[in-house]
VEXLO-781348 format. One line per field, with one value per residue (C-alpha): residue number from 1; chain; x, z, y. Coordinates in steps of 0.2 Angstrom, whole numbers. Layout:
# VEXLO-781348
mimi: NUM_...
kemi: A_...
X: X_...
Z: Z_...
Y: Y_...
# end
This chain:
# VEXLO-781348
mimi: 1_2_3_4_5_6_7_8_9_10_11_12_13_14_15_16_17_18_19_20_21_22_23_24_25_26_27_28_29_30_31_32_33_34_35_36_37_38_39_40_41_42_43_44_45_46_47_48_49_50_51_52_53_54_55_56_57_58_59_60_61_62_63_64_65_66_67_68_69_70_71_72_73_74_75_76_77_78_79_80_81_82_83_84_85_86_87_88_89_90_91_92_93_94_95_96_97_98_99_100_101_102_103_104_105_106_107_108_109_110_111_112_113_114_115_116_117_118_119_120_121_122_123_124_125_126_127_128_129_130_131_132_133_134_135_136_137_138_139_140_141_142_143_144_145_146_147_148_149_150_151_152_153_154_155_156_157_158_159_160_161_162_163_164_165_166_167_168_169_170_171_172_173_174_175_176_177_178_179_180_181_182_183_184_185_186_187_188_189_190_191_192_193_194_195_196_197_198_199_200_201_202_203_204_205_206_207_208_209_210_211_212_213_214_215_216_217_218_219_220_221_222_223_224_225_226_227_228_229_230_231_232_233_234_235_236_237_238_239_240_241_242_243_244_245_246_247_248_249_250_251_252_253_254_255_256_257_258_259_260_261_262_263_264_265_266_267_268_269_270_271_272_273_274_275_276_277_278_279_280_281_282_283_284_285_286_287_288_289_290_291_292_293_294_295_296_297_298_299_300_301_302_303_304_305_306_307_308_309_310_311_312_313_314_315_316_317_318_319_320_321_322_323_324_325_326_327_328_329_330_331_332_333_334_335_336_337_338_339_340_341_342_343_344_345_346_347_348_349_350_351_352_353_354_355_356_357_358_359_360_361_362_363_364_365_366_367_368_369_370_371_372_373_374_375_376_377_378_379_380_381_382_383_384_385_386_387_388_389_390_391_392_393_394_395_396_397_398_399_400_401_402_403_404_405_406_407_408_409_410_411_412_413_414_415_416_417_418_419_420_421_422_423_424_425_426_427_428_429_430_431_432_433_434_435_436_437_438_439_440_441_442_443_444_445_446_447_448_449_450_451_452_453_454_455_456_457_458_459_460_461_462_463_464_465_466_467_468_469_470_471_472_473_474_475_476_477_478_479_480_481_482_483_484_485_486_487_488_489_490_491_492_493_494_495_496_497_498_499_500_501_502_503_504_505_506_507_508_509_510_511_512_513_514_515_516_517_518_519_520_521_522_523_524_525_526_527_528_529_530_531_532_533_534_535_536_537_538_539_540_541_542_543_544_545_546_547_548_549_550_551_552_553_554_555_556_557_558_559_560_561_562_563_564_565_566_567_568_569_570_571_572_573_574_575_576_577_578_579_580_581_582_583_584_585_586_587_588_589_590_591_592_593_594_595_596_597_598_599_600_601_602_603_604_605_606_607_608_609_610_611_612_613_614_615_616_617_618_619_620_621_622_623_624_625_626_627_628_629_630_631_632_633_634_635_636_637_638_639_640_641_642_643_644_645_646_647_648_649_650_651_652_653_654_655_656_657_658_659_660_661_662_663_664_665_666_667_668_669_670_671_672_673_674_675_676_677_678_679_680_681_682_683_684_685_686_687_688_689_690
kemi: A_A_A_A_A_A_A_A_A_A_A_A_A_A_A_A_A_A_A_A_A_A_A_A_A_A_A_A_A_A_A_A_A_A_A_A_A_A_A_A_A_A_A_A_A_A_A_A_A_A_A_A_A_A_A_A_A_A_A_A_A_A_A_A_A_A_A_A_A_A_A_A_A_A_A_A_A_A_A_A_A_A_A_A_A_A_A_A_A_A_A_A_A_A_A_A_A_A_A_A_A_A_A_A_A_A_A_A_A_A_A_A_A_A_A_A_A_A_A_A_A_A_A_A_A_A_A_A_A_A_A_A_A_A_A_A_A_A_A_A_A_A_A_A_A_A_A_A_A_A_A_A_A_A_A_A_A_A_A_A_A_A_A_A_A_A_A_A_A_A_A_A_A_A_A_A_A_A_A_A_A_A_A_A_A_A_A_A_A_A_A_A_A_A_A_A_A_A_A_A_A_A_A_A_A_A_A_A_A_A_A_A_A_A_A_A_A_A_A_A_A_A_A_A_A_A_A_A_A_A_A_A_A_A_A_A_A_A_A_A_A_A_A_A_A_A_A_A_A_A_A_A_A_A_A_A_A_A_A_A_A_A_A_A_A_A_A_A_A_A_A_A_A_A_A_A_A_A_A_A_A_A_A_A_A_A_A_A_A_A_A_A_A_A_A_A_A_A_A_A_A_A_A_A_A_A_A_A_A_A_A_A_A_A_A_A_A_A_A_A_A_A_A_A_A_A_A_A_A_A_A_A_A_A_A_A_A_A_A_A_A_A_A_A_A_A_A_A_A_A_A_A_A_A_A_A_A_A_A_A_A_A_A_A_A_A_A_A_A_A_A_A_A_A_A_A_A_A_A_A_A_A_A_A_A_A_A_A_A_A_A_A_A_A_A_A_A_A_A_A_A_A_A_A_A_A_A_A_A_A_A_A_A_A_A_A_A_A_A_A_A_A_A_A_A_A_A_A_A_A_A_A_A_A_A_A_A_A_A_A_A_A_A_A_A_A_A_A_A_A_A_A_A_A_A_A_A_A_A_A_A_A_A_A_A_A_A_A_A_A_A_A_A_A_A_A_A_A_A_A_A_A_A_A_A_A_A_A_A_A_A_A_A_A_A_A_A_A_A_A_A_A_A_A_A_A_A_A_A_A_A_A_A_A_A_A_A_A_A_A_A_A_A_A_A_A_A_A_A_A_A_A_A_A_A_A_A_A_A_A_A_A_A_A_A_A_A_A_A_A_A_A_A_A_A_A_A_A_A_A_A_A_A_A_A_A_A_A_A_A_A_A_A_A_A_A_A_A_A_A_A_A_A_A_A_A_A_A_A_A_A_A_A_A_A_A_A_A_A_A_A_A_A_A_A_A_A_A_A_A_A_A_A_A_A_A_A_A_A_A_A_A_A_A_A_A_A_A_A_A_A_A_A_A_A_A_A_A_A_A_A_A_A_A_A_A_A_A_A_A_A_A_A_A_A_A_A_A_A_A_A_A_A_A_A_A_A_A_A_A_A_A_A_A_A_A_A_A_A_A_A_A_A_A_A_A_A_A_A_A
X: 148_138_145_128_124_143_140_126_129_145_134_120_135_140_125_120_137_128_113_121_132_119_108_119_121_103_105_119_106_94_105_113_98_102_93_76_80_98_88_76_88_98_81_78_96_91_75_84_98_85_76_91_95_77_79_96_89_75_87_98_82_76_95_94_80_80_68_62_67_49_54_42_49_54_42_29_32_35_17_7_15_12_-3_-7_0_-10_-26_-28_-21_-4_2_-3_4_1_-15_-19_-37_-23_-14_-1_14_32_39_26_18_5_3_-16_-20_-12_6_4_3_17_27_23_26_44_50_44_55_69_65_64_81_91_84_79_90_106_100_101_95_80_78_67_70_65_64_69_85_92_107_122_119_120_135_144_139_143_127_127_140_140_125_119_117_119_107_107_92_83_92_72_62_73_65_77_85_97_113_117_100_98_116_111_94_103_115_103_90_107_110_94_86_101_105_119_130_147_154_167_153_143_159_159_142_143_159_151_136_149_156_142_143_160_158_162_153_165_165_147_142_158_149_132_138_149_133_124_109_95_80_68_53_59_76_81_102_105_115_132_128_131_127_109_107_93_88_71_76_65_65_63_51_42_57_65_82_84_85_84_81_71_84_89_95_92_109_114_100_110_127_122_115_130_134_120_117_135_132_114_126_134_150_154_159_153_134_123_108_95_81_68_60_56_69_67_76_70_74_77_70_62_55_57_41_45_65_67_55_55_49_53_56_76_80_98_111_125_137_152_168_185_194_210_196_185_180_163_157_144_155_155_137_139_157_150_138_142_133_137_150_156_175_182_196_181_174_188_193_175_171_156_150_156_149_162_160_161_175_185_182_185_204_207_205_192_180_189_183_176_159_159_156_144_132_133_131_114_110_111_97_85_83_82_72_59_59_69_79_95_100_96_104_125_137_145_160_161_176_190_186_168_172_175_191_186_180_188_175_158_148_130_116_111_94_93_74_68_75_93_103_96_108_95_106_124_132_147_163_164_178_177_172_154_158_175_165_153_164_170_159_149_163_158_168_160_172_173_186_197_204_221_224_241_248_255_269_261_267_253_254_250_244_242_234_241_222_230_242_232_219_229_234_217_204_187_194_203_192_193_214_210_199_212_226_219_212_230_233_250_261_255_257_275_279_273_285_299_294_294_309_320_310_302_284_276_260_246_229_213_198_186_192_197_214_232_239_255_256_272_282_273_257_255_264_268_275_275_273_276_264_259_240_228_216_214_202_197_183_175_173_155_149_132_120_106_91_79_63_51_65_67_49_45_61_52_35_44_51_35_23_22_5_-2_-17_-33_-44_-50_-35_-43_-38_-18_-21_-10_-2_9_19_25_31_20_32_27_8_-2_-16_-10_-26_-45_-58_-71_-89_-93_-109_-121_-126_-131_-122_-106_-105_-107_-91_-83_-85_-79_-63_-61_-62_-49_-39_-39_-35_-16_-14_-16_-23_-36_-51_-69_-77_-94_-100_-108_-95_-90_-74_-62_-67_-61_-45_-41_-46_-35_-18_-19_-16_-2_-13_-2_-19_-36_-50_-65_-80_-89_-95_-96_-82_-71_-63_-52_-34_-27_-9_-9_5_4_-15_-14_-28_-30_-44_-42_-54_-62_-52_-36_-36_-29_-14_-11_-10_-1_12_16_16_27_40_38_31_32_18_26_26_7_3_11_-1_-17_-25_-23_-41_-46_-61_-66_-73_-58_-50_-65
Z: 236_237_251_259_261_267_281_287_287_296_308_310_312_329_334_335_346_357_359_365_377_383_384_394_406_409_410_425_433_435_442_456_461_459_463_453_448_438_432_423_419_410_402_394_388_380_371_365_356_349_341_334_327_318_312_303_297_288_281_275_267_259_252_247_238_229_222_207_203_212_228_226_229_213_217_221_205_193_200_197_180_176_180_171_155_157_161_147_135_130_133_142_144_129_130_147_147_147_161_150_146_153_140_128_129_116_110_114_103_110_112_95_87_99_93_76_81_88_72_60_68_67_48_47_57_49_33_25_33_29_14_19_9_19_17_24_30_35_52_49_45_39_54_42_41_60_62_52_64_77_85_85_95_106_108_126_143_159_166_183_187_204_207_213_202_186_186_176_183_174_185_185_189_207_210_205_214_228_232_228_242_254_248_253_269_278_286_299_284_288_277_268_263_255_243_242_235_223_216_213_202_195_186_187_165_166_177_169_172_187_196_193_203_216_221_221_233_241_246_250_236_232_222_225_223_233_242_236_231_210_197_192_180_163_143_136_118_118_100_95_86_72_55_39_25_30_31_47_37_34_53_56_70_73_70_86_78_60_57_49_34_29_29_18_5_4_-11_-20_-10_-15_-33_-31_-23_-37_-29_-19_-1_12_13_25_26_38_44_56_62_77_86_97_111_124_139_155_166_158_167_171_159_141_146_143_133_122_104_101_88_83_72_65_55_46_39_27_28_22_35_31_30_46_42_40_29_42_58_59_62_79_83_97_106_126_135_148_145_153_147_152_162_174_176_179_192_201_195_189_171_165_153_137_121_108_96_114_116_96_95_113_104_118_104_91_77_68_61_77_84_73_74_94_92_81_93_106_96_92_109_116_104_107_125_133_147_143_164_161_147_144_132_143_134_134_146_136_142_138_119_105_101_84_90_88_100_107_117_124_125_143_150_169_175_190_186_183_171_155_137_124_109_106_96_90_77_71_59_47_58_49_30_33_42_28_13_25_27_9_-2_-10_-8_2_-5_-11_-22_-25_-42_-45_-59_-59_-54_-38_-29_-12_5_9_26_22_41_37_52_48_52_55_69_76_76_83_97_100_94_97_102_84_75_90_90_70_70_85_72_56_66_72_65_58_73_83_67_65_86_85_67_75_95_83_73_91_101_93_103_109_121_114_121_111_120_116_124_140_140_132_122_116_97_91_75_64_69_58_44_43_28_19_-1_-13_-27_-41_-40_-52_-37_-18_-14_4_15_22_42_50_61_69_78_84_94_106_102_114_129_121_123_139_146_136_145_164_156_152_167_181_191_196_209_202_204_219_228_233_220_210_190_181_162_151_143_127_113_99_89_97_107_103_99_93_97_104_99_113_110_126_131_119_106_88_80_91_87_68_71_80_62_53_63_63_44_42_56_44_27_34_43_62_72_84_93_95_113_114_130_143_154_162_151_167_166_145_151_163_151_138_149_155_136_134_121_119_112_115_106_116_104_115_101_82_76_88_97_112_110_127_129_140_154_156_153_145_133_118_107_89_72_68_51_59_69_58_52_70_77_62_64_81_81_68_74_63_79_96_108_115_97_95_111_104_90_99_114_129_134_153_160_178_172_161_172_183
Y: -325_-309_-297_-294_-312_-317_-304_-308_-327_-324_-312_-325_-337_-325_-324_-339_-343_-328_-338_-353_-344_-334_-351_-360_-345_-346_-365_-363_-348_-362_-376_-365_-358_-339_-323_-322_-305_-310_-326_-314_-304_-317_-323_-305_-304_-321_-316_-300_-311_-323_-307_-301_-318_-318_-303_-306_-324_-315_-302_-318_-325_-313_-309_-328_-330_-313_-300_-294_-274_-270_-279_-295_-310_-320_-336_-325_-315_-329_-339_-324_-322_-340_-340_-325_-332_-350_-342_-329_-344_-336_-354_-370_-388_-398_-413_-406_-417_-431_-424_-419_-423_-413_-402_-400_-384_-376_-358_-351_-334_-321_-335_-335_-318_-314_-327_-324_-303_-309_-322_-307_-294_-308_-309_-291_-288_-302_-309_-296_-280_-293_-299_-318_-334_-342_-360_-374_-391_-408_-409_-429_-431_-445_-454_-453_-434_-434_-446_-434_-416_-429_-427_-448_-450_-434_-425_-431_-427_-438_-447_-457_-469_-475_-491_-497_-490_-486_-469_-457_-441_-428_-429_-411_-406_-416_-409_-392_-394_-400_-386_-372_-381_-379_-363_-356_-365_-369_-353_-360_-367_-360_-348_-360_-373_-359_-355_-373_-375_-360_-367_-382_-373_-359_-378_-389_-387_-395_-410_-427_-440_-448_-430_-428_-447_-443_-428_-436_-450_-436_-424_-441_-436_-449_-449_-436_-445_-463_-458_-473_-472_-470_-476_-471_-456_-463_-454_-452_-445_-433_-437_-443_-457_-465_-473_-468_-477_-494_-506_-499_-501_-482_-474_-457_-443_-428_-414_-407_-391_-382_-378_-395_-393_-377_-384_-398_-385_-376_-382_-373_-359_-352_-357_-345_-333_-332_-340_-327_-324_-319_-324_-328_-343_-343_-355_-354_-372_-384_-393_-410_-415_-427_-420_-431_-422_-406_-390_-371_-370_-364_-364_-382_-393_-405_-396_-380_-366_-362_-347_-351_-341_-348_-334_-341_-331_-333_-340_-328_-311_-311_-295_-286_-270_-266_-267_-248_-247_-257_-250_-239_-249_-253_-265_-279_-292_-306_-310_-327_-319_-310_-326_-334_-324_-321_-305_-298_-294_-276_-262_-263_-254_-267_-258_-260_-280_-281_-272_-279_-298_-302_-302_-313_-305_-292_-302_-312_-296_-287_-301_-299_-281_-284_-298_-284_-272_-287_-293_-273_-268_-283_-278_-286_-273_-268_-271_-290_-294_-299_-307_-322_-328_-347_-355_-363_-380_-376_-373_-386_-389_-381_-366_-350_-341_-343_-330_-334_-319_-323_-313_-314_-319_-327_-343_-333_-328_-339_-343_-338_-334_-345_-333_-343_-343_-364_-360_-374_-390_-394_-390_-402_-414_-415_-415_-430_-441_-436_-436_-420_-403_-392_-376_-360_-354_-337_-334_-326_-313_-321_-338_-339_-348_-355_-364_-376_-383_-404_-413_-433_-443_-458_-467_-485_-480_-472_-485_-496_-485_-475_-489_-479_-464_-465_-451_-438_-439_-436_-422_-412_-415_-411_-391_-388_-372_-369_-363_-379_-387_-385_-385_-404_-407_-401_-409_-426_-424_-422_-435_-447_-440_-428_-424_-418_-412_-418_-407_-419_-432_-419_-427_-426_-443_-449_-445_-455_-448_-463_-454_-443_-433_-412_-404_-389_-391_-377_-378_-366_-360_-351_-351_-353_-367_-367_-373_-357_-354_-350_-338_-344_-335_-346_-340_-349_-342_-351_-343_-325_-325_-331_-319_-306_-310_-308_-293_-284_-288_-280_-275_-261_-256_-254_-236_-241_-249_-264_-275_-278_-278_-286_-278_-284_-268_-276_-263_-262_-271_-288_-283_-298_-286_-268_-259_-261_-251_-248_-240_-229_-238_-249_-237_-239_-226_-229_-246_-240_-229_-242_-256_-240_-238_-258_-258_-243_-253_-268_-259_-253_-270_-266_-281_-276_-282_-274_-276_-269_-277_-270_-269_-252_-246_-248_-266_-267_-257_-269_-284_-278_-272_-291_-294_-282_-272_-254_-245_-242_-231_-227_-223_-206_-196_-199_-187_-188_-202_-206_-215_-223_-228_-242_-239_-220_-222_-204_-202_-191_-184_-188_-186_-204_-202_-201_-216_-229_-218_-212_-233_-238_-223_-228_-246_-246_-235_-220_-210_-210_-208_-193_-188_-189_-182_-165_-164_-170_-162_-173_-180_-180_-193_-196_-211_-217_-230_-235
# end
C-alpha cells in the first residue's frame, strides 16, 4: 500500500475512535444534566474532531482516486479527453444510429491519419531499419491450424452468468471491479483489509477458476445489473468462430492474433532468406476477440490492429550484432523479484539487466531497448512507461522470458507491447501437427561426432494415466532442457518415479519409469538440424494510440481566461495534420499565396489543411491545437509569412518560398524548432492568439 494513503487510513481510523468517544461524552453530558457551559464545550470539542475527520477523508480520497501530473483528477481528465476525441471524430463507437455495439469502435479522419502516422513509423523503425520480410494474411484461419498454436483448447477467459437472466460477466473483472469500488469509497476499511484487497488485484491474473468463484461467494458479489447470485466461473473461448466454404464441414476462426500466419510460412521465408539465420518477419493486421464484457474504450475491444514480429534465432546463439546500439540505454524495469517482493519499478541500464541474466538474452533485450525508442519517440513520456517482467507462474512453460511494455494512463498501468522469447514451442507444434519440418539447418566443414539428448513420451502410458490431460504431460516432457532431462533419468532409474510439475495444468504428476524414455545417442553429423527459437515482439496498436492520446492532451486557458482550450501536443511524427495554412482575413491575393504554399506543401508530401473562414485567427488556432496540428502559416503579407508552433505558440517570419522546405525539415526530424527559430526572426502579434 502507498505510505500516504496507509497513514492517513490509519489516521482517519483514530479519528474516528475520537469522534465516538468524544460523541458519547456529549451523550453522558446530556443524560446527567451538566453545566450548559461544559455541555457547549464538549459540543465544540465535537465539531472540531468532525472537521478534522473531513478533512483527512478528503485528503484520503483524493490520494485514492488519483491525479493526473497537472493535478486534475483522472475521471475528470479522462471524460474531457473522451470527449475531445468523439467529438472532433478521432474515434466513435461503431453503428452508433444502431445504438452501437460494445467493443467496436471506428476511426473518423484525424483517428485515421494518426493511426496510419503511428503503423508507418513502426514500418519505418522495424521493417525496414531491421530489414524484415513483411507478409500478409488471411484473417480466417482454418481450426486445425489453431488446434495446433493451441489456441482451440486454451485461448479463453472465465465467464460467470446471472443464474436469472443468463446475462454473461467476465469473472475477474466483477472481482476486480469489486475490490477497487472498496478500495476507493470505503474510507473506514481497516488497514489489514486494504492489503487484502490489493493482494487480491496484485494476483487477480493468476486466479483459477475455483479461487476466482470462492472469492466471488467469499466477497458476497452478484450481478451488477440484477444483484441476482452467479454461476460458478467456468472457461469461454474468445474466438469468433465460423466456417469456411458453403458446406459448414471445414470450421474455422477469425485469427485472434497474426503471429500464426508467419510461423506457418516459415518454410519459405527461410528458403527467400536464403537459409540463413537470424531473420525477422513482420505483419500488421486486425485481430478478433469476443470479449465478455468489453470496455475502458479502445483498451479492450473486440477487432483491432496487431503489429507482430517473429525473429528466428539459433537456440544455442541468442545473440545480436546491433545490441551495442542499445547497450546504454536506462529506463524503468520491473524484475520479478521487485514484484515479488512489493517493490516498485526501478531505473536500470539495459547492458546491467542483460549480464545480470534478468534480461535472458541479448536479442530479447535489444528488441526491448528498440521497443523503448519507438514508443518514446511516438510520444509516449518516458515517466509512464516500464518493462514488467512476467511472474514465473504467468509464463508458459515454454517460455524462456517474457516482459510486457506497460504505459501508465488513467485507467493504470496498461500491457501494450508483449515482448517475449517462445523458444521453439510454435515451429515444433507445427512441424507436429503438419507433418512438415519446420527447421533450419547448419553445415559442418568437417563431420562431427555429437551427444544428442533422445526424450520419448511414451503416448500410450501416458494416455492411459493422463486421458485428456495426455498432450499437456507431453508437451512439459519433450521442453525439458537437458539438466532436467538427465535429473528425471537418473530420479527414474533409482525409484521407479518421479514428481513432475507440468505448468499448464498448474500442478505436479506422477510420471512412472514406463513413461517416458531418456538417452543420450552418439551420432556422426554433416549438419546440425534444429528447430529455431523466436523472439516475438507484438504491439497493440489501437492501446499505443489511445495512451499516446492521454499522453499528448492537456489544456490550457484561452487569451481571455474565461474559457480552458483543449490541444493535443503530438510530435510531428504522428500529428494528424502536419501544418495549416491560414490567410489573415479574406483577401484575394492572400488566398492566391495561400494555394501557392498549399501546392508547394503537396509536392514534398506534408499533409495540411487550408482554412480561409471568417473566423478571427485566435479562433483557427484554437481549432487546429484541438487537432494536435504542430504548425500553422498565417498568410499577412504576400512575401512573407508567419509559422506558429503550436505549444510555445512562438511565431516566426519566413519567405513564402521557404515554407515548405522549413515544415518538411521539422516534421521530419532533420531540424528542430529550436533549430529554425535561430535562423528566422521571431514574429510578434497582439492579435496572434485572440
Amino acid at each position: 500500500m502507498d505510505p500516504t494513503e496507509e497513514t492517513l487510513r490509519k489516521t482517519l481510523a483514530e479519528k474516528q475512535t475520537a469522534v465516538t468517544s468524544q460523541a458519547n461524552i456529549v451523550r453522558d453530558l446530556k443524560a446527567s444534566r451538566a453545566d450548559p457551559s461544559d455541555l457547549e464545550a464538549a459540543l465544540l470539542a465535537l465539531q472540531a474532531l468532525k472537521l478534522e475527520k473531513t478533512t483527512i477523508e478528503n485528503q484520503l480520497q483524493a490520494a485514492i482516486s488519483g491525479s493526473t501530473s497537472n493535478g486534475v483528477n483522472k475521471e475528470v481528465f479522462r471524460q474531457t479527453l473522451v470527449n475531445t476525441l468523439e467529438r472532433r471524430l478521432f474515434y466513435i463507437p461503431s453503428f452508433k444510429i444502431y445504438r452501437g455495439v460494445a467493443g467496436l469502435y471506428d476511426y473518423g479522419p484525424p483517428g485515421c491519419a494518426v493511426k496510419s502516422n503511428v503503423l508507418a513509423f513502426w514500418r519505418q523503425h522495424f521493417v525496414l531499419e531491421e530489414n524484415m520480410l513483411e507478409v500478409d494474411c488471411p484473417c480466417v484461419t482454418p481450426e486445425v491450424v489453431l488446434k495446433a498454436s493451441g489456441h482451440v483448447e486454451k485461448f479463453t477467459d472465465l465467464m460467470v452468468k446471472d443464474e436469472k437472466t443468463g446475462t454473461c460477466y467476465r469473472a475477474d473483472h466483477l472481482l476486480k471491479d469489486f475490490c477497487k469500488e472498496k478500495l476507493e469509497k470505503d474510507l473506514s476499511l481497516p488497514v489489514e483489509k486494504v492489503t487484502e484487497l490489493k493482494h487480491v488485484l496484485a494476483v487477480l491474473d493468476e486466479f483459477s477458476a475455483e479461487e476466482l468463484g470462492s472469492k466471488i461467494k467469499e466477497y458476497g458479489i452478484t450481478a451488477p445489473d440484477t444483484k441476482n447470485s452467479l454461476s460458478d466461473p467456468y472457461p469461454f473461448n474468445l474466438m469468433f468462430q465460423t466456417s469456411i466454404g458453403p458446406s459448414g464441414l471445414s470450421p474455422g476462426y477469425m485469427r485472434p492474433e497474426t503471429a500464426q500466419g508467419i510461423f506457418v510460412n516459415f518454410k519459405d521465408l527461410y528458403y527467400y532468406n536464403g537459409n540463413k539465420l537470424p531473420f525477422a518477419a513482420a505483419q500488421i493486421g486486425q485481430a478478433f476477440r469476443n470479449e465478455i464484457s468489453p470496455r475502458q474504450g479502445l483498451l479492450r475491444v473486440r477487432e483491432f490492429t496487431l503489429a507482430e514480429i517473429e525473429h528466428f534465432v539459433d537456440p544455442d546463439d541468442k545473440s545480436h550484432p546491433r545490441y551495442g546500439d542499445v547497450v546504454d540505454l536506462e529506463f524503468l524495469m520491473f524484475p520479478r523479484e521487485e514484484q515479488m517482493s512489493g517493490q516498485e519499478a526501478k531505473r536500470l541500464r539495459l547492458g546491467e539487466a542483460v549480464s545480470k541474466g534478468i534480461v535472458n538474452n541479448e536479442t530479447l533485450g535489444y528488441f526491448i531497448g528498440r521497443v523503448y525508442l519507438f514508443l518514446t519517440r511516438l510520444g509516449i513520456d518516458k515517466e509512464r512507461l516500464r518493462f514488467r517482467q512476467h511472474l514465473a507462474n504467468e509464463m508458459a512453460h515454454y517460455a524462456a522470458d517474457c516482459w510486457d511494455a506497460e504505459i501508465e494512463c488513467s485507467y493504470g498501468w496498461i500491457e501494450c507491447v508483449g515482448i517475449a522469447d517462445r523458444s521453439a514451442y510454435d515451429l515444433r507444434a507445427h512441424s507436429d501437427k503438419s507433418g512438415v519440418p519446420l527447421v533450419a539447418h547448419e553445415k559442418f566443414l568437417e563431420p562431427r561426432e555429437v551427444e544428442k539428448l533422445v526424450i520419448a513420451p511414451v503416448k500410450k502410458e501416458l494416455g492411459l494415466a493422463f486421458k485428456g490431460n495426455q498432450k499437456m504431460v507431453v508437451e512439459a516432457l519433450e521442453a525439458m532442457d537437458e539438466k532436467e532431462a538427465m535429473e528425471m533419468k537418473a530420479t527414474l532409474e533409482s525409484k521407479g518415479e518421479v514428481e513432475f510439475q507440468v505448468c499448464t495444468l498448474g500442478k505436479a504428476v506422477t510420471i512412472k519409469s514406463c513413461m517416458v524414455s531418456i538417452s543420450k545417442e552418439k551420432k556422426k553429423e554433416h549438419q546440425r538440424v534444429f528447430t529455431p527459437s523466436v523472439i516475438e515482439p507484438s504491439f497493440g496498436i489501437g492501446r499505443i494510440i489511445y495512451c499516446l492520446f492521454e499522453h499528448s492532451f492537456y489544456t490550457r486557458p484561452s487569451k481571455g481566461g474565461d474559457e480552458q482550450l483543449n490541444v493535443f501536443s503530438f510530435p510531428p511524427l504522428v500529428a494528424p495534420i502536419k501544418c495549416t495554412v491560414f490567410p489573415l482575413v479574406q483577401n484575394q491575393q492572400y488566398e492566391e499565396v495561400a494555394k501557392q504554399i498549399s501546392k508547394s506543401l503537396t509536392a514534398v508530401g506534408i499533409s495540411h489543411k487550408i482554412d480561409i473562414t471568417g473566423t478571427s485567427i485566435g479562433k483557427r488556432y484554437a481549432r487546429t491545437d484541438e487537432l494536435g496540428v504542430p504548425f500553422a502559416i498565417t498568410v499577412d503579407t504576400t512575401t512573407t509569412v508567419t509559422i506558429r508552433e503550436r505549444d510555445s505558440k512562438d511565431q516566426i517570419r519566413v519567405p513564402i518560398e521557404k515554407v515548405a522546405s522549413i515544415v518538411k525539415e521539422v516534421t521530419d526530424g532533420q531540424s528542430t524548432w529550436g533549430d529554425v527559430q535561430w535562423i528566422y526572426p521571431t514574429h510578434s502579434s497582439i492579435s496572434a492568439d485572440e
